[in-house]
mmCIF file of the N, C-alpha and C atoms, coordinates in Angstrom:
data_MODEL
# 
_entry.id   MODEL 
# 
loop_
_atom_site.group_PDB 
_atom_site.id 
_atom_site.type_symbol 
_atom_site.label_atom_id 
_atom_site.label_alt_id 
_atom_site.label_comp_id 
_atom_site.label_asym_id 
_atom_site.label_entity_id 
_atom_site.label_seq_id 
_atom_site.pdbx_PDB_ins_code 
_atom_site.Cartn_x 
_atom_site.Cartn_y 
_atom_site.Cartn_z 
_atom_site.occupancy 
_atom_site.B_iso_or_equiv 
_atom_site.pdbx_formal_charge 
_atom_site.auth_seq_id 
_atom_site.auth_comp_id 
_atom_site.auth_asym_id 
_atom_site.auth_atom_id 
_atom_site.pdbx_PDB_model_num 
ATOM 1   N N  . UNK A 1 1  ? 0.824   -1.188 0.000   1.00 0.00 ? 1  UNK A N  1 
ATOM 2   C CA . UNK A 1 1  ? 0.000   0.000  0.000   1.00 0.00 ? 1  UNK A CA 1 
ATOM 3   C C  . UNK A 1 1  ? 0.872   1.257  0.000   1.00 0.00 ? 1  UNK A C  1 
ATOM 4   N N  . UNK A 1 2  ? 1.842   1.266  0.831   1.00 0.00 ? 2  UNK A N  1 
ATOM 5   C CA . UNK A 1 2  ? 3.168   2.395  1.036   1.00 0.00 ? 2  UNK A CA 1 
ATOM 6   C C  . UNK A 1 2  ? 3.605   2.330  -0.274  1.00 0.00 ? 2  UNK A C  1 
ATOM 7   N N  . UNK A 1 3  ? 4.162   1.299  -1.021  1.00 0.00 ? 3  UNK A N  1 
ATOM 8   C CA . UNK A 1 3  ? 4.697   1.423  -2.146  1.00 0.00 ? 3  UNK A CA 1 
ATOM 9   C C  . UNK A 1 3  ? 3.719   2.124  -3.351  1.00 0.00 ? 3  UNK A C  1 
ATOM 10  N N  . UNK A 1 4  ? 2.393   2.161  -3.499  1.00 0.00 ? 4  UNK A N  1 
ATOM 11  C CA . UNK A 1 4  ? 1.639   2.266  -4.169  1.00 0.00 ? 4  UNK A CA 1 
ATOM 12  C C  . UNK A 1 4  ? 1.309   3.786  -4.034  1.00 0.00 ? 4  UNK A C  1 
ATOM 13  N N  . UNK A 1 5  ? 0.918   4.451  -2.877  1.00 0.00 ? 5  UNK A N  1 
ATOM 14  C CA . UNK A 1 5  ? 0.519   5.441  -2.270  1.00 0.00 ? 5  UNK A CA 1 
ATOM 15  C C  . UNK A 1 5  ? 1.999   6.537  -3.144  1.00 0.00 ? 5  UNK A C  1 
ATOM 16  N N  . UNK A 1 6  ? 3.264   5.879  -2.639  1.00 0.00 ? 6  UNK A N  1 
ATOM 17  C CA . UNK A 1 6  ? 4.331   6.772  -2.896  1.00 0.00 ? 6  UNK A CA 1 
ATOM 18  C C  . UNK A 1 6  ? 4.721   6.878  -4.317  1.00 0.00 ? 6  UNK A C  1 
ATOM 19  N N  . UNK A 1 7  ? 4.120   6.141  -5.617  1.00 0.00 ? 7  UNK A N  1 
ATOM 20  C CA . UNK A 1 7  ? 4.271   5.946  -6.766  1.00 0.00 ? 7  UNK A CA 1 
ATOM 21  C C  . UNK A 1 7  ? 3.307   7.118  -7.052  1.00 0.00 ? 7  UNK A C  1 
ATOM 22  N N  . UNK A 1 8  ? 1.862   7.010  -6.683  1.00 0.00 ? 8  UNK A N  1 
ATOM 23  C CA . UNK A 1 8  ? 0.943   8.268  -6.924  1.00 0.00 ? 8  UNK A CA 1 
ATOM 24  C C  . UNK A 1 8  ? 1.866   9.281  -6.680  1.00 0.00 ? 8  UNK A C  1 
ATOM 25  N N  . UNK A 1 9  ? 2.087   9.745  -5.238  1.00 0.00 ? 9  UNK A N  1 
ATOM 26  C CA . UNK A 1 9  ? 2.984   11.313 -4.854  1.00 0.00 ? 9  UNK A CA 1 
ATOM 27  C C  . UNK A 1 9  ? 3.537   11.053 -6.485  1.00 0.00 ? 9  UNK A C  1 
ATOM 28  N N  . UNK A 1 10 ? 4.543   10.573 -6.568  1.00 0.00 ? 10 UNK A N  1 
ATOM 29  C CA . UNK A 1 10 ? 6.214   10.572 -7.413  1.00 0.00 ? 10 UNK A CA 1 
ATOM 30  C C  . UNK A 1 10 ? 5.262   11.475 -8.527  1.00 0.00 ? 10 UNK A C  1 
ATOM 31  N N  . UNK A 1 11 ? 4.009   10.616 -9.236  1.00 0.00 ? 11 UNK A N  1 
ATOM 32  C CA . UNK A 1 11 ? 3.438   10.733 -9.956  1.00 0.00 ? 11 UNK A CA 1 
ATOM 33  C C  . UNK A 1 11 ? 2.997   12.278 -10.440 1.00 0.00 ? 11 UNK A C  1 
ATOM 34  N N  . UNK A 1 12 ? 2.310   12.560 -9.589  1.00 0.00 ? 12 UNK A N  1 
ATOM 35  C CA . UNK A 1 12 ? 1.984   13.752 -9.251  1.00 0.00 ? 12 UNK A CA 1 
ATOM 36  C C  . UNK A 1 12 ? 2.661   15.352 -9.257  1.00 0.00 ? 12 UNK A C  1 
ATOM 37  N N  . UNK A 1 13 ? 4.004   14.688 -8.549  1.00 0.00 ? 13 UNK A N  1 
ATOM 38  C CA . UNK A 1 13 ? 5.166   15.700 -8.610  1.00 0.00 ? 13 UNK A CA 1 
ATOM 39  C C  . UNK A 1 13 ? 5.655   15.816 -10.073 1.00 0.00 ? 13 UNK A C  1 
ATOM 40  N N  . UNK A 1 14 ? 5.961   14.856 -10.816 1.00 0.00 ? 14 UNK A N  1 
ATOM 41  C CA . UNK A 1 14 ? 6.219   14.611 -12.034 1.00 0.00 ? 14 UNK A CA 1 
ATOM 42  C C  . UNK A 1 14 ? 5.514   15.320 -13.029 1.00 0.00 ? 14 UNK A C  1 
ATOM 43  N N  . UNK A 1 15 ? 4.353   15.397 -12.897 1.00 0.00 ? 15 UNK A N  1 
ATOM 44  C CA . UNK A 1 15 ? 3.143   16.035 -13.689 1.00 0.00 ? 15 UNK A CA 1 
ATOM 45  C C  . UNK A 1 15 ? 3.037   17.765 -13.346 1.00 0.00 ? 15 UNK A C  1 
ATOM 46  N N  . UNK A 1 16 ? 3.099   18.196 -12.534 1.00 0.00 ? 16 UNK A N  1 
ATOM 47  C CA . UNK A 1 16 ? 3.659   19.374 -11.537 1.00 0.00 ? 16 UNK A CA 1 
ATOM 48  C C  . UNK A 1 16 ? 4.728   19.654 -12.385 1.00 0.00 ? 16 UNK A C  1 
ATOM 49  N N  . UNK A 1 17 ? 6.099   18.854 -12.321 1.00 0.00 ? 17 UNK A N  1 
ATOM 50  C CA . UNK A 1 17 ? 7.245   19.534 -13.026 1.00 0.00 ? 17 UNK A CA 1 
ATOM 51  C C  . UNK A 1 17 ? 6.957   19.730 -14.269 1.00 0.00 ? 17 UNK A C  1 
ATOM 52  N N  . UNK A 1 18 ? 6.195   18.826 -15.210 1.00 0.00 ? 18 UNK A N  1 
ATOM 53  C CA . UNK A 1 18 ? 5.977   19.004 -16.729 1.00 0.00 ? 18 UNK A CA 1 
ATOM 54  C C  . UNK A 1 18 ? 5.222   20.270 -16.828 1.00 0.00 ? 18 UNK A C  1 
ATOM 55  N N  . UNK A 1 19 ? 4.263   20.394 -16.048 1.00 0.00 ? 19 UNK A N  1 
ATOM 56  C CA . UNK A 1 19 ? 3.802   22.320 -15.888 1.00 0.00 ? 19 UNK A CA 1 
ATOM 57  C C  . UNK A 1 19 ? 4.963   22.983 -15.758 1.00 0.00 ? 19 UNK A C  1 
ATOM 58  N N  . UNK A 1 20 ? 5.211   22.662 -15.128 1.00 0.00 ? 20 UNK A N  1 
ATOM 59  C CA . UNK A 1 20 ? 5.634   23.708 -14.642 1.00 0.00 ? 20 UNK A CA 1 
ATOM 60  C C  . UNK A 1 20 ? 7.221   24.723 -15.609 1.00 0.00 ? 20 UNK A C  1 
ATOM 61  N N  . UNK A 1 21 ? 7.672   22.911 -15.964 1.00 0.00 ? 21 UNK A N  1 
ATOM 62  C CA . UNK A 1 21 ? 8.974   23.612 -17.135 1.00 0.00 ? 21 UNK A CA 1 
ATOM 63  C C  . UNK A 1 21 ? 7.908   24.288 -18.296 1.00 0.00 ? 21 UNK A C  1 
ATOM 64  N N  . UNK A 1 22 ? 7.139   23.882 -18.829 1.00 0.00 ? 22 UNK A N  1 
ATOM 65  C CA . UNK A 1 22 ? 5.945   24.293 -20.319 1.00 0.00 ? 22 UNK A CA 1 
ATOM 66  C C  . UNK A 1 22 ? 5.463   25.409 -19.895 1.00 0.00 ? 22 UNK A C  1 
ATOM 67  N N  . UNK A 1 23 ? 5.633   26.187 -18.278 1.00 0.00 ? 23 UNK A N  1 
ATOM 68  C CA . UNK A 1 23 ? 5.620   27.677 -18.445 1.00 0.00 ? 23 UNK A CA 1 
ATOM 69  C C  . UNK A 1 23 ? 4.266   27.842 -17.483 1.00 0.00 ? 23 UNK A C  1 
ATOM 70  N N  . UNK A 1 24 ? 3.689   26.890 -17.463 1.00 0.00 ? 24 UNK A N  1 
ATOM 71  C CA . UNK A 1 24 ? 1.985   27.253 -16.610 1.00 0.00 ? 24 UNK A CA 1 
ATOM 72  C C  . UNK A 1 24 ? 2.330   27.275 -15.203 1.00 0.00 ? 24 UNK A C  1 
ATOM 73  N N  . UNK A 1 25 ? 1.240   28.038 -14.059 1.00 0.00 ? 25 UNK A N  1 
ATOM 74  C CA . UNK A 1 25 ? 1.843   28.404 -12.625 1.00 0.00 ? 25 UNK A CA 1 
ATOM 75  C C  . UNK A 1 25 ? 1.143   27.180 -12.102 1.00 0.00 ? 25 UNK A C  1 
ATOM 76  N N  . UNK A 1 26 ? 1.716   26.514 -11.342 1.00 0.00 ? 26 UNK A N  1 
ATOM 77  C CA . UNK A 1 26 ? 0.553   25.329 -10.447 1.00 0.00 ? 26 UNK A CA 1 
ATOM 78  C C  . UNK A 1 26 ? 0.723   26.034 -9.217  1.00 0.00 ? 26 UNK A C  1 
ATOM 79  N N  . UNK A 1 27 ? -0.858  25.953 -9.031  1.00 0.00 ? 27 UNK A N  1 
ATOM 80  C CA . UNK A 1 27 ? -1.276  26.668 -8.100  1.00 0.00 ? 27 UNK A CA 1 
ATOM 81  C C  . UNK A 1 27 ? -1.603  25.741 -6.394  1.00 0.00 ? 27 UNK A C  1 
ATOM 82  N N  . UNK A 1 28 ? -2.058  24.781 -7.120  1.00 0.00 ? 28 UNK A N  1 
ATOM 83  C CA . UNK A 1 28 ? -1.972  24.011 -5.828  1.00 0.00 ? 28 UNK A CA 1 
ATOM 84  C C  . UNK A 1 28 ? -2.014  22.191 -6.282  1.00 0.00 ? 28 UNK A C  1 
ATOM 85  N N  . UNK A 1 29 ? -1.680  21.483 -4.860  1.00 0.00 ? 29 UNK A N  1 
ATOM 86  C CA . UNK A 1 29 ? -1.285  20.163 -5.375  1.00 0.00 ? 29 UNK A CA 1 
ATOM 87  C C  . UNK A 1 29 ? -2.249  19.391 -3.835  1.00 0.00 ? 29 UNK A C  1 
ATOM 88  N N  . UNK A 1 30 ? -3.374  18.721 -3.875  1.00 0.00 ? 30 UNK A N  1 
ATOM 89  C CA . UNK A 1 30 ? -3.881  18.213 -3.105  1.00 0.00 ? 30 UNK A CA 1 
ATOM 90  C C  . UNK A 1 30 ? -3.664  16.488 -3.191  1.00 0.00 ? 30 UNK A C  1 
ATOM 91  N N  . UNK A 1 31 ? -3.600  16.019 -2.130  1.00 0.00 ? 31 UNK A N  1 
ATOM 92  C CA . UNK A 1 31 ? -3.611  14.357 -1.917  1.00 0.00 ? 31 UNK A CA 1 
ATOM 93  C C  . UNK A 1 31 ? -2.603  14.199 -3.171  1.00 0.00 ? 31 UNK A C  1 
ATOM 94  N N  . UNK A 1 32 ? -3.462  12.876 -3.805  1.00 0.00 ? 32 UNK A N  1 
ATOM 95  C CA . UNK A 1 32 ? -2.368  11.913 -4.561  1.00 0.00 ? 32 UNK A CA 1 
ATOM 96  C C  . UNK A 1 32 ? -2.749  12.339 -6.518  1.00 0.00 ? 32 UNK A C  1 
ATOM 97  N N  . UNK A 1 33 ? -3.599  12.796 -6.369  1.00 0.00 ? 33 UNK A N  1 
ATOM 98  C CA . UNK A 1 33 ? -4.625  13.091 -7.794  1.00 0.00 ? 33 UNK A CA 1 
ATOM 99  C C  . UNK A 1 33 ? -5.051  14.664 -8.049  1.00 0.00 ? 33 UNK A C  1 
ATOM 100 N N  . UNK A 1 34 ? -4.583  15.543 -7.103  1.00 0.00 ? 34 UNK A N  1 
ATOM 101 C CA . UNK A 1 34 ? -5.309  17.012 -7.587  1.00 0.00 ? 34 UNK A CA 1 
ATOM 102 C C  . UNK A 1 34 ? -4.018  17.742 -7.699  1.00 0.00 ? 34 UNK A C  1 
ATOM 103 N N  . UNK A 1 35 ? -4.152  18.644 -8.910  1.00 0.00 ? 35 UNK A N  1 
ATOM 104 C CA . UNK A 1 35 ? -3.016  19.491 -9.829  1.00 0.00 ? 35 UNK A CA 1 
ATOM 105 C C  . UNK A 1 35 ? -3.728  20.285 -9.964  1.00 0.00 ? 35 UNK A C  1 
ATOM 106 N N  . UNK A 1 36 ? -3.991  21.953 -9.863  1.00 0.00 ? 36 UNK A N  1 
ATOM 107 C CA . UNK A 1 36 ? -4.735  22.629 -9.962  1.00 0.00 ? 36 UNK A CA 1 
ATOM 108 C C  . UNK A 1 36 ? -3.324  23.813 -10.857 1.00 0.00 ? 36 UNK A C  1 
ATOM 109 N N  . UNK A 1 37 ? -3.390  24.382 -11.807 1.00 0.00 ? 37 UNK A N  1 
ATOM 110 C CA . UNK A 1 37 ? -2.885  24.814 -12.542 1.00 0.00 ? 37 UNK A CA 1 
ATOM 111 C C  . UNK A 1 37 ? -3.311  26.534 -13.422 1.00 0.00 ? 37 UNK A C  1 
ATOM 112 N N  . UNK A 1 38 ? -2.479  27.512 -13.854 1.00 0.00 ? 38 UNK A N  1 
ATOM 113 C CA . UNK A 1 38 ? -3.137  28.233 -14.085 1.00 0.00 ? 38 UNK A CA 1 
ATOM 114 C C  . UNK A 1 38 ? -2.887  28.092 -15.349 1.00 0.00 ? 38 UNK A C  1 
ATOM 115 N N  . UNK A 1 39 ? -3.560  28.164 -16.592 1.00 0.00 ? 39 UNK A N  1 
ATOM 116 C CA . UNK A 1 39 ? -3.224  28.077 -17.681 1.00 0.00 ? 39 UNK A CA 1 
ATOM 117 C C  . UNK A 1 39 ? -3.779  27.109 -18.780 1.00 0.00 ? 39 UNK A C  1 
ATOM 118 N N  . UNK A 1 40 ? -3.422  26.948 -20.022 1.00 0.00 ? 40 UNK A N  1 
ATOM 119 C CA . UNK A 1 40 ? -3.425  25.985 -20.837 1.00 0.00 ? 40 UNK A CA 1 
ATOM 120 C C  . UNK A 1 40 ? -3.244  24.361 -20.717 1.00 0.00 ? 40 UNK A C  1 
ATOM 121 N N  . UNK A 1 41 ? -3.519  23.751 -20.017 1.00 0.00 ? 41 UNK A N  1 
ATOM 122 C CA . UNK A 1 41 ? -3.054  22.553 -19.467 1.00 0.00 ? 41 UNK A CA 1 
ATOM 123 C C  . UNK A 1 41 ? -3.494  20.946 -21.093 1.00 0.00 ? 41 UNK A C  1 
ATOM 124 N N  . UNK A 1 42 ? -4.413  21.257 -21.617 1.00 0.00 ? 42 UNK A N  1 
ATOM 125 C CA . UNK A 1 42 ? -4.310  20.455 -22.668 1.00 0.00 ? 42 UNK A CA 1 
ATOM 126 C C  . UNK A 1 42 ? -3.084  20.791 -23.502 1.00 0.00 ? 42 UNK A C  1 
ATOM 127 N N  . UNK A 1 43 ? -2.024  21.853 -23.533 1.00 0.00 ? 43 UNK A N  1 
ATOM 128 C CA . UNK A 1 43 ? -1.260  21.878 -24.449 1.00 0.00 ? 43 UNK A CA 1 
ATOM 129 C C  . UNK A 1 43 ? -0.394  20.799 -23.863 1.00 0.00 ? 43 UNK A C  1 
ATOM 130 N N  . UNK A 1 44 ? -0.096  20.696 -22.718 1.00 0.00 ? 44 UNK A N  1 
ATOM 131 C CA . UNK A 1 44 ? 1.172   19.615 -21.821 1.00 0.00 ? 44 UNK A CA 1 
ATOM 132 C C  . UNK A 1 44 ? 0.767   18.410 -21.820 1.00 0.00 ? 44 UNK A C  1 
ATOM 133 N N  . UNK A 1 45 ? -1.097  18.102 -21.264 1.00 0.00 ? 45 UNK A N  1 
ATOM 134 C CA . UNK A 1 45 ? -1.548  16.372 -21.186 1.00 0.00 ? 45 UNK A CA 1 
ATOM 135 C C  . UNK A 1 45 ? -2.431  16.399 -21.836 1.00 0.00 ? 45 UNK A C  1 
ATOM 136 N N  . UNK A 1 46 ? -2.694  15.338 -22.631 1.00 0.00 ? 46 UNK A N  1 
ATOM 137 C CA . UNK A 1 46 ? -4.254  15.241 -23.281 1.00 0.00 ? 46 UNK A CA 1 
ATOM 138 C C  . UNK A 1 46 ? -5.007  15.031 -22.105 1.00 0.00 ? 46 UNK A C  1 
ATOM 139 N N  . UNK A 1 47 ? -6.166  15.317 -22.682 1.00 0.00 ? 47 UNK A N  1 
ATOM 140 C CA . UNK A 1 47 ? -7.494  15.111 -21.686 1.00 0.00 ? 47 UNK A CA 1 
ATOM 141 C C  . UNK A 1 47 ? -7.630  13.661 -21.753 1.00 0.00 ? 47 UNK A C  1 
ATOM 142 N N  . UNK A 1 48 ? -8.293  12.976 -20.679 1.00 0.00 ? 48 UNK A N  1 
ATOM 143 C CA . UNK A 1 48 ? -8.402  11.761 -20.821 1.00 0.00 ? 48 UNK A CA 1 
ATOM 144 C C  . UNK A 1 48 ? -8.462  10.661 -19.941 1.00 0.00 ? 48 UNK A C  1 
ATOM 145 N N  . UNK A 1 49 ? -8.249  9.109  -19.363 1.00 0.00 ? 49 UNK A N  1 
ATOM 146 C CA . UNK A 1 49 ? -8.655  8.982  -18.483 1.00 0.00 ? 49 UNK A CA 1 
ATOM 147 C C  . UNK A 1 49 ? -7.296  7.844  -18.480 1.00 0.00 ? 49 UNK A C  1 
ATOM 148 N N  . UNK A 1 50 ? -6.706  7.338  -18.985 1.00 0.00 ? 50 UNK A N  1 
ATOM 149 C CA . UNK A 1 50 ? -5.269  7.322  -19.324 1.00 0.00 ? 50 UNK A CA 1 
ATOM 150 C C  . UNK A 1 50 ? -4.357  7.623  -18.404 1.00 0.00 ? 50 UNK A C  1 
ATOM 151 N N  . UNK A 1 51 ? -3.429  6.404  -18.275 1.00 0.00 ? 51 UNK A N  1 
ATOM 152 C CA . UNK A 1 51 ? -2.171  7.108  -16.721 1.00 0.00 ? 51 UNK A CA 1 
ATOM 153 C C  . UNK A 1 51 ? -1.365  8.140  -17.618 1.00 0.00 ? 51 UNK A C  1 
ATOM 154 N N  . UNK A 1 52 ? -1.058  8.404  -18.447 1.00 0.00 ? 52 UNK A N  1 
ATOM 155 C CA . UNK A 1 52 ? -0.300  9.457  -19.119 1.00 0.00 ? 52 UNK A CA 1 
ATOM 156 C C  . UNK A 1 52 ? -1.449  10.888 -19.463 1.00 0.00 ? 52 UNK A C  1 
ATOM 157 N N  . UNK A 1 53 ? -2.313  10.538 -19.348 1.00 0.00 ? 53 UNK A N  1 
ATOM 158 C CA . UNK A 1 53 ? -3.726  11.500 -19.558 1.00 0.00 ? 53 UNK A CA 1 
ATOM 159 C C  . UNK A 1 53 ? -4.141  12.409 -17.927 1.00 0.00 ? 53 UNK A C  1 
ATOM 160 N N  . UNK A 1 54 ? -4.485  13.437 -18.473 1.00 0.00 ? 54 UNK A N  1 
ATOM 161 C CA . UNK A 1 54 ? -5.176  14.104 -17.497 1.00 0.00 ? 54 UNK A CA 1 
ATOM 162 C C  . UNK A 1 54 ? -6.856  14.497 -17.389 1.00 0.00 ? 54 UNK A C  1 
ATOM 163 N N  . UNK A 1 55 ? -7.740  13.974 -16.497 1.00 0.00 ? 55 UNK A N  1 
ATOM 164 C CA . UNK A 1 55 ? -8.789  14.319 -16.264 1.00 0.00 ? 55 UNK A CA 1 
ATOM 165 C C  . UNK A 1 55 ? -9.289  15.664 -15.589 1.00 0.00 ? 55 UNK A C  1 
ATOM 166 N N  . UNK A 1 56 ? -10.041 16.652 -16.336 1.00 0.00 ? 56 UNK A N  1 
ATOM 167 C CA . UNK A 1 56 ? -10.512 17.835 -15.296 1.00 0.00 ? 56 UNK A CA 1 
ATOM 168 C C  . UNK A 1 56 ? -11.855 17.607 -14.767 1.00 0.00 ? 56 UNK A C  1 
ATOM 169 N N  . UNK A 1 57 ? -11.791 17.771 -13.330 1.00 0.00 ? 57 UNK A N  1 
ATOM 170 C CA . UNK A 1 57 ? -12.847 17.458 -12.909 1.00 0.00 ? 57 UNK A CA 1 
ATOM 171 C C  . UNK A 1 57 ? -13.408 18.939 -12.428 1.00 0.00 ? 57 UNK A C  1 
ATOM 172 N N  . UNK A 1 58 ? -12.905 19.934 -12.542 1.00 0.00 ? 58 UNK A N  1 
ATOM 173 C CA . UNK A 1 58 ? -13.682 20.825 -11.855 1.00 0.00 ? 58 UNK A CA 1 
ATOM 174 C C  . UNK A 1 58 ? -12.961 22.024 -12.717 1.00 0.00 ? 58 UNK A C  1 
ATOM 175 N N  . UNK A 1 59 ? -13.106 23.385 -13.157 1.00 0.00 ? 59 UNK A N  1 
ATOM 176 C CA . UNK A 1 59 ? -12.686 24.101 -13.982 1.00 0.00 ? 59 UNK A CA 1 
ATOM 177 C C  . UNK A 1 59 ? -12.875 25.614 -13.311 1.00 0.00 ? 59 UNK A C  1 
ATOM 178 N N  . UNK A 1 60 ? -12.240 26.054 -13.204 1.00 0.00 ? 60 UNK A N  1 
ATOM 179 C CA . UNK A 1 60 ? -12.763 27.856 -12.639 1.00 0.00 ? 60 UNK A CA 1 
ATOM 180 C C  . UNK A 1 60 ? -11.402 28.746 -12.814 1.00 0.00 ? 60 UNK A C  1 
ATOM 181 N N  . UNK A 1 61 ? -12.157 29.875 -12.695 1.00 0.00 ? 61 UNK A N  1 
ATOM 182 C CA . UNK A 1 61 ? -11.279 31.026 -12.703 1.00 0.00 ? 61 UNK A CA 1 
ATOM 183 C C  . UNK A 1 61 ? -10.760 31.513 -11.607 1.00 0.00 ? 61 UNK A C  1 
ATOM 184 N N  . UNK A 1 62 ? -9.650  31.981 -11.635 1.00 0.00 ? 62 UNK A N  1 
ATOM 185 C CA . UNK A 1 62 ? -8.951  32.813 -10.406 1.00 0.00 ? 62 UNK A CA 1 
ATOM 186 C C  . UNK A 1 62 ? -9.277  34.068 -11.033 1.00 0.00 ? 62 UNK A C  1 
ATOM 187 N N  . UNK A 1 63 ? -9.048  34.983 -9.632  1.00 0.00 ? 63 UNK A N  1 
ATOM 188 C CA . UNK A 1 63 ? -8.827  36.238 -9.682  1.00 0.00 ? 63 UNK A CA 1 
ATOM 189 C C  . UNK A 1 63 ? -8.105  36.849 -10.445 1.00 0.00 ? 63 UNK A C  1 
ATOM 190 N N  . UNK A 1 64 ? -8.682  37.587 -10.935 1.00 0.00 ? 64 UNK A N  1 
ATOM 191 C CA . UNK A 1 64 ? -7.759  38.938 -11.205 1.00 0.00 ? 64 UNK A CA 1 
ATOM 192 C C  . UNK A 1 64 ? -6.663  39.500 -10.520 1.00 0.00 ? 64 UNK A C  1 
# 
């Protein structure tokens, strides 16, 4: 379960850095599955449901 749990994190962080070099701000990083990002994010992952894919489950705007 430890081994599994810590593959998600790795995961996660990984996906974080690919934003993050491609220029978009990540704004926040919850549990093992939430990347919250400011920007263009289909240009970096396809949409999709895919371990190389990214799913949006929720979409909004920040502030001004």
């Amino acid at each position: 379960m430890h081994i599994i749990r810590s593959q998600a994190f790795a995961n996660l962080w990984l996906k974080a850095h690919k934003e993050h070099t491609a220029g978009l701000t990540v704004v926040e990083m919850s549990g093992t599955d939430e990347l919250h990002v400011a920007g263009d994010w289909q240009q970096v992952f396809p949409e999709g449901r895919d371990l190389t894919q990214v799913k949006a489950k929720s979409c909004y705007t920040l502030g001004e």
